[in-house]
N, CA and C atoms as an extended XYZ file, in Angstrom:
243
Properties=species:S:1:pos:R:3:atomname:S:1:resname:S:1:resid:I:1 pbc="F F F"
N        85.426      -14.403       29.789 N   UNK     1
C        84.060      -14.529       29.345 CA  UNK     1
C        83.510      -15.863       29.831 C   UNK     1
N        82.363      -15.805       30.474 N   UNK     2
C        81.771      -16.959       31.180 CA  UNK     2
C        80.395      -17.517       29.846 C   UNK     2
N        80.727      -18.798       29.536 N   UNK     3
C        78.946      -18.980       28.933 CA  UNK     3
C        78.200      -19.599       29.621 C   UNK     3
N        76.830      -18.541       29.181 N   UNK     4
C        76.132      -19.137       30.265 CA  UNK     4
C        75.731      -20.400       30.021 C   UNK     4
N        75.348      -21.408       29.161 N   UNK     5
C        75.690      -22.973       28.952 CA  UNK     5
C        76.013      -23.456       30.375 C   UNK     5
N        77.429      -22.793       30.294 N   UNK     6
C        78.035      -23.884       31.187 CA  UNK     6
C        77.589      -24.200       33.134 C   UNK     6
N        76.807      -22.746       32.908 N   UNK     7
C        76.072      -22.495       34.154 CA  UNK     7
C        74.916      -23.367       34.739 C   UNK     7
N        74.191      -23.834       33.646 N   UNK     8
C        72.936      -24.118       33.726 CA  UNK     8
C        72.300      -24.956       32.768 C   UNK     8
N        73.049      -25.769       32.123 N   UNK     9
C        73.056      -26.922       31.106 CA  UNK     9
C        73.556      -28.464       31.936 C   UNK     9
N        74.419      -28.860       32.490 N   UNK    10
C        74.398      -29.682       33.096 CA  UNK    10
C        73.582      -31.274       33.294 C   UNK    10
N        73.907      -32.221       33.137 N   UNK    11
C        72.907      -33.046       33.575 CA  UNK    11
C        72.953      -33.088       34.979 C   UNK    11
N        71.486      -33.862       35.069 N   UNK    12
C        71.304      -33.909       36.808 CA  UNK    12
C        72.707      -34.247       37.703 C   UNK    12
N        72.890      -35.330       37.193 N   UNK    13
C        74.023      -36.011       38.281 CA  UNK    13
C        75.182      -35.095       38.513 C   UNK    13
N        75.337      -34.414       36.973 N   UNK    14
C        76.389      -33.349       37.101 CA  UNK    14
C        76.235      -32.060       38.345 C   UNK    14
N        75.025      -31.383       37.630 N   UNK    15
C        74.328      -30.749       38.797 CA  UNK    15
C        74.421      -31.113       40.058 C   UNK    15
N        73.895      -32.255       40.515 N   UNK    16
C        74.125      -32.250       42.114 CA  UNK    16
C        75.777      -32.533       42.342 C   UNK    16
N        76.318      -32.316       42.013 N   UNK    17
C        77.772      -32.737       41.861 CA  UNK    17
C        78.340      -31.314       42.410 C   UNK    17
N        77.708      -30.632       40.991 N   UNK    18
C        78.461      -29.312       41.377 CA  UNK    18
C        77.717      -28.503       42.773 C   UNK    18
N        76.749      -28.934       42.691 N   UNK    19
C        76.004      -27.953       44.231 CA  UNK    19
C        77.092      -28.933       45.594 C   UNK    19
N        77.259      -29.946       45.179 N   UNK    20
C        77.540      -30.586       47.009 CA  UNK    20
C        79.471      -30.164       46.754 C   UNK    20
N        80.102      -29.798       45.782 N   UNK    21
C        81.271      -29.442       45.630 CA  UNK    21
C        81.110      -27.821       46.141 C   UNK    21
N        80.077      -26.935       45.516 N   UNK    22
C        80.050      -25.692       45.829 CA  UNK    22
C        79.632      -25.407       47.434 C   UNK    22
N        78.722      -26.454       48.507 N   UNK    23
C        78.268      -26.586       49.235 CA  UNK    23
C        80.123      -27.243       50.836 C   UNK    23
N        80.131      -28.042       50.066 N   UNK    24
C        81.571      -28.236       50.943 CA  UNK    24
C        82.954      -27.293       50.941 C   UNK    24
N        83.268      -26.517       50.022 N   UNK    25
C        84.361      -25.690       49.919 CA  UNK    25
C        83.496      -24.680       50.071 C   UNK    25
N        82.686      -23.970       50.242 N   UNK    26
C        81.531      -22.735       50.299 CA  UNK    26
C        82.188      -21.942       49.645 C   UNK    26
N        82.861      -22.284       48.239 N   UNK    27
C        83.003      -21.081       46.935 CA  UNK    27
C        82.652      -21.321       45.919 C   UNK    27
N        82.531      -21.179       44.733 N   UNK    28
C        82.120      -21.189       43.871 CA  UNK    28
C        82.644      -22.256       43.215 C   UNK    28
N        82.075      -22.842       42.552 N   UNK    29
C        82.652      -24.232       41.531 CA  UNK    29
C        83.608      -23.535       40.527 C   UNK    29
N        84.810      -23.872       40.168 N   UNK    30
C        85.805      -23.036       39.107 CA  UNK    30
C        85.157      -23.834       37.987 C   UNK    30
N        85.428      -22.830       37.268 N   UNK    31
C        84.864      -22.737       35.863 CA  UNK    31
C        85.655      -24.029       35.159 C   UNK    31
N        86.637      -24.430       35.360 N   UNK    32
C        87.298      -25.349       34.286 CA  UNK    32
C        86.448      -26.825       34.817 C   UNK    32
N        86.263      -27.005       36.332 N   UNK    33
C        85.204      -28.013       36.380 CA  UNK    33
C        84.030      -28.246       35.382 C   UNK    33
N        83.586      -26.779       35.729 N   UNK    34
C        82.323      -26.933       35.133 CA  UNK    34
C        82.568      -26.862       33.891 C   UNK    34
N        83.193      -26.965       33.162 N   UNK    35
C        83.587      -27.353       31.612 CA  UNK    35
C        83.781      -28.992       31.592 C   UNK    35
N        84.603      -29.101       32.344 N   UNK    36
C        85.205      -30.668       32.151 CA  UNK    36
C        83.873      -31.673       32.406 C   UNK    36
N        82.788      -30.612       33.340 N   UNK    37
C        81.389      -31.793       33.527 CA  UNK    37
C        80.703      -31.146       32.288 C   UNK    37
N        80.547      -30.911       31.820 N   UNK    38
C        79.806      -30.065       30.513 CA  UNK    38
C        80.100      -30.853       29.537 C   UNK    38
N        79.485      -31.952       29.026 N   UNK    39
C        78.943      -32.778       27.643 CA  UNK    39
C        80.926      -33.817       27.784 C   UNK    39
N        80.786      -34.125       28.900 N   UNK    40
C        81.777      -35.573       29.395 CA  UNK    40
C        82.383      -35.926       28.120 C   UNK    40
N        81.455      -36.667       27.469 N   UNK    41
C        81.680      -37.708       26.652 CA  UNK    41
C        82.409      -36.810       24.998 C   UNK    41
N        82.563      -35.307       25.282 N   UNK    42
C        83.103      -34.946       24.028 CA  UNK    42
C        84.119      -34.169       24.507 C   UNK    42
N        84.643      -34.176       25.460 N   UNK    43
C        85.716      -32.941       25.973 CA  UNK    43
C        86.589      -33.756       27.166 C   UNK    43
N        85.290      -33.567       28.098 N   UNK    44
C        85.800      -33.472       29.804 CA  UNK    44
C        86.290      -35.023       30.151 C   UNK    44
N        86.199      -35.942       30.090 N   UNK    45
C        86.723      -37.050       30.266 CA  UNK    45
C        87.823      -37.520       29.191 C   UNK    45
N        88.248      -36.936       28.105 N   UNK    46
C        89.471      -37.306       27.529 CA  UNK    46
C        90.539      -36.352       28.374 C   UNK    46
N        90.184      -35.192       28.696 N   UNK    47
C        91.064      -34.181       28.596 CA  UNK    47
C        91.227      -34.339       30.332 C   UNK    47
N        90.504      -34.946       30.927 N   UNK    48
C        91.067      -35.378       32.687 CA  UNK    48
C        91.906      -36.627       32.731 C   UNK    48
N        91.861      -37.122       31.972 N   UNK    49
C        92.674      -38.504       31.516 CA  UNK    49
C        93.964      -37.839       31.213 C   UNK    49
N        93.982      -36.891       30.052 N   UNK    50
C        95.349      -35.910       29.901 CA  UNK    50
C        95.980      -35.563       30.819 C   UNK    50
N        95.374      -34.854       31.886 N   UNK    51
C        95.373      -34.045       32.928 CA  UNK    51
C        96.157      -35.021       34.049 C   UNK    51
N        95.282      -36.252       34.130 N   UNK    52
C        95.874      -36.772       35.446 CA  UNK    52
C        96.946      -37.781       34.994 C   UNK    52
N        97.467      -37.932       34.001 N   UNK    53
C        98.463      -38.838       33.654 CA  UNK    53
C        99.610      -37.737       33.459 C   UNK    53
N        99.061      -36.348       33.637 N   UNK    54
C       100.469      -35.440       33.143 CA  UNK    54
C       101.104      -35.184       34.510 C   UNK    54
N       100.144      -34.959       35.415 N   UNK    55
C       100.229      -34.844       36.886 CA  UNK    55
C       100.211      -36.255       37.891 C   UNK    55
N       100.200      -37.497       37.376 N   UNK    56
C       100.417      -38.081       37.869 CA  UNK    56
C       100.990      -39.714       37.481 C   UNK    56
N       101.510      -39.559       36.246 N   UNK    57
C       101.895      -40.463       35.176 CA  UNK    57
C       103.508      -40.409       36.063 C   UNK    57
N       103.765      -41.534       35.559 N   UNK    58
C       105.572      -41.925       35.629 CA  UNK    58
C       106.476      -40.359       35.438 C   UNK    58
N       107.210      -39.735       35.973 N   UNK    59
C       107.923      -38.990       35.963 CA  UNK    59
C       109.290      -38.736       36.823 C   UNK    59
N       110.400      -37.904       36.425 N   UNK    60
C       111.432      -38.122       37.139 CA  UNK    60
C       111.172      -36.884       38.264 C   UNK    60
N       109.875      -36.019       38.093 N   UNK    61
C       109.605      -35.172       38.803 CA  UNK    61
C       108.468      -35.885       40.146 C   UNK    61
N       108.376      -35.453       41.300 N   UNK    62
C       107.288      -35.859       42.582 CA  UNK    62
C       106.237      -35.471       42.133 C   UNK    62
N       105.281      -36.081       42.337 N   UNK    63
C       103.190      -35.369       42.108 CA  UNK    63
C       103.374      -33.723       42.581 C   UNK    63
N       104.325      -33.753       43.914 N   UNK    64
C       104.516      -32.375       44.499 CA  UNK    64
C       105.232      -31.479       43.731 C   UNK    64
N       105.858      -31.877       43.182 N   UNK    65
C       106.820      -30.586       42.473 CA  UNK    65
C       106.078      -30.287       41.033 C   UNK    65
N       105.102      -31.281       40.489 N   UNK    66
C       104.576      -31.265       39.388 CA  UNK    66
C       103.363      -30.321       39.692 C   UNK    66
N       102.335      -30.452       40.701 N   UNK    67
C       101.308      -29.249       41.344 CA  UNK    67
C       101.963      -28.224       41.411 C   UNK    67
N       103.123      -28.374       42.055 N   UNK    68
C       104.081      -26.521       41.842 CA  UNK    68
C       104.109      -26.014       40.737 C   UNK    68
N       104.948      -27.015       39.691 N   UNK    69
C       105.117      -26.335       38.375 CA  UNK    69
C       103.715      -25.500       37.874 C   UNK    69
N       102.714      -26.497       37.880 N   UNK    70
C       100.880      -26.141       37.842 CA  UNK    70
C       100.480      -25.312       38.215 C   UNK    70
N       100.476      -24.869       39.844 N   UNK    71
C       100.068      -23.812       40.395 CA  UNK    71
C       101.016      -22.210       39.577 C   UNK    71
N       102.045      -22.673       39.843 N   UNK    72
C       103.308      -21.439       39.821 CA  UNK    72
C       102.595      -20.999       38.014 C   UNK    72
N       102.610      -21.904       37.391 N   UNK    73
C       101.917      -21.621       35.630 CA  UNK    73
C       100.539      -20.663       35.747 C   UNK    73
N       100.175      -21.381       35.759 N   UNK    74
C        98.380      -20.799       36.290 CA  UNK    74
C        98.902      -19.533       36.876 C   UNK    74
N        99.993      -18.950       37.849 N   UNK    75
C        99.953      -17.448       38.494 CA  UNK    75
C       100.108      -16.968       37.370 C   UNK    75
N       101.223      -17.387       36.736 N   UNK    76
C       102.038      -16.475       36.013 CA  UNK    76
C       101.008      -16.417       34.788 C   UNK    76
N        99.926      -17.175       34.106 N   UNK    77
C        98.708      -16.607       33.544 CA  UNK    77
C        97.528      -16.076       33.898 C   UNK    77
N        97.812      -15.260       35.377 N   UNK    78
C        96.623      -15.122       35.795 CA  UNK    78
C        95.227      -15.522       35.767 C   UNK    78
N        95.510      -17.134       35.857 N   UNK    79
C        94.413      -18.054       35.719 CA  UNK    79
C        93.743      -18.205       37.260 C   UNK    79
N        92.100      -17.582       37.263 N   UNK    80
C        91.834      -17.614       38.511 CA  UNK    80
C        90.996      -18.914       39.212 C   UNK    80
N        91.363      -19.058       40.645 N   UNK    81
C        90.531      -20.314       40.890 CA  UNK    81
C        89.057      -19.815       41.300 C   UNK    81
């Protein structure tokens, strides 16, 4: 289920953000972006802080084998990009 919010709520800066991201990869912006830019200051900037310290924090695992584990997860929930 997509809301539409997240489509078309945006602030500006966000907005042009997502057009020159949708404009350089010529697909569609994935939805978890456009969440994580969707109201920053109550969601999307704690939870990329989560994100990139889990994937790229001190570990006995490589950044590379940690995107595997990530990607390989995401198949196996049929989480689409």
């Amino acid at each position: 289920m997509r809301l539409p919010r997240l489509e078309h709520h945006h602030r500006l800066r966000d907005r042009l953000l997502i057009k020159v991201i949708g404009v350089v990869s010529r697909r569609r912006v994935p939805d978890v972006i456009r969440t994580l830019l969707y109201r920053r200051d109550f969601f999307g900037d704690a939870f990329s802080e989560l994100t990139q310290g889990s994937l790229r924090g001190a570990s006995a695992w490589t950044v590379g084998e940690r995107e595997l584990f990530a990607s390989f997860t995401a198949r196996l929930e049929a989480c689409h990009f």
